[in-house]
C-alpha positions, 0 to 999 in steps of 0.5 A: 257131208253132214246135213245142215240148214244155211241161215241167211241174213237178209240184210247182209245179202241185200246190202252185198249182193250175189258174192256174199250169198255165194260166200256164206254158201261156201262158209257153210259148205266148209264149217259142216263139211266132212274132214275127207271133203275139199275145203272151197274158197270164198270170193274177194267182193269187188264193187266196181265188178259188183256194179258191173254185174248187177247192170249185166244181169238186167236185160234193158241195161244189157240190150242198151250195151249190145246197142252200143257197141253195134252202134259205134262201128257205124258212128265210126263209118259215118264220121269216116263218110263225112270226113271223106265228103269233106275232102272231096269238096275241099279237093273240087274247091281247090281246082277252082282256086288253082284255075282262077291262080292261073287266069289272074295273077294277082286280083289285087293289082287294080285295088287301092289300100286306103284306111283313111278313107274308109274311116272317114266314111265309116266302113270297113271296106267299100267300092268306088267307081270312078 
C-alpha cells in the first residue's frame, strides 16, 4: 500500500460520529491502495443505530440499561405477588359471602322500599325503629 496521510475534517466527523470516521478511513484505504489490494466497503450510517450506540458506549446510560433490564423481571414478580394476594383475599372473602348465602336467605326480606319517605326526609336511605 502506498504511504499516505488521512485528512479528517472535524466538522464532518462531529456532526456523523464514529461511521464517517470509519468511512473516511476506508475511502482512504481504497483511493491509496495498491491495485493487487482488496477494495473495503463503507457503512451505510443509520441515526436510530447511531444514537443507539452513542448511549451504549457511556457507561452511566449502560449501568441505567443493565438495571432495566434486571429490574423488569422483579417488577414482573412483584405484580405476579400482588395479584396473587389479591386472589387470595378475594378468595377468603368469598367464603364468608357463601357462609352468610347459607345462614340468611335473603337479608332484604324485613326491609321496606320507600323512596317517598326518604324524600321527605332528605336521605338517601335511613333506619326506622318502630
Amino acid at each position: 500500500m502506498n504511504s499516505a496521510v488521512l485528512e479528517i475534517q472535524n466538522d464532518e466527523v462531529e456532526e456523523c460520529g464514529f461511521i464517517a470516521r470509519y468511512n473516511q478511513v476506508i475511502n482512504a484505504y481504497n483511493k491509496y491502495a495498491d491495485e493487487d489490494e482488496p477494495q473495503m466497503e463503507v457503512i451505510v450510517g443509520n441515526p436510530f443505530v447511531y444514537k443507539i450506540s452513542e448511549y451504549l458506549s457511556k457507561p452511566f446510560y449502560l449501568l441505567g440499561w443493565v438495571l432495566v433490564l434486571v429490574l423488569i423481571p422483579l417488577l414482573n414478580i412483584c405484580c405476579f405477588g400482588c395479584i396473587l394476594l389479591y386472589l387470595i383475599y378475594l378468595r377468603r372473602e368469598n367464603k364468608k359471602h357463601l357462609r352468610n348465602l347459607e345462614r340468611v336467605n335473603d337479608p332484604f326480606d324485613h326491609f321496606y322500599f320507600m323512596p317517598e319517605m326518604c324524600e321527605q326526609i332528605g336521605k338517601h336511605h335511613a333506619t326506622l325503629n318502630l
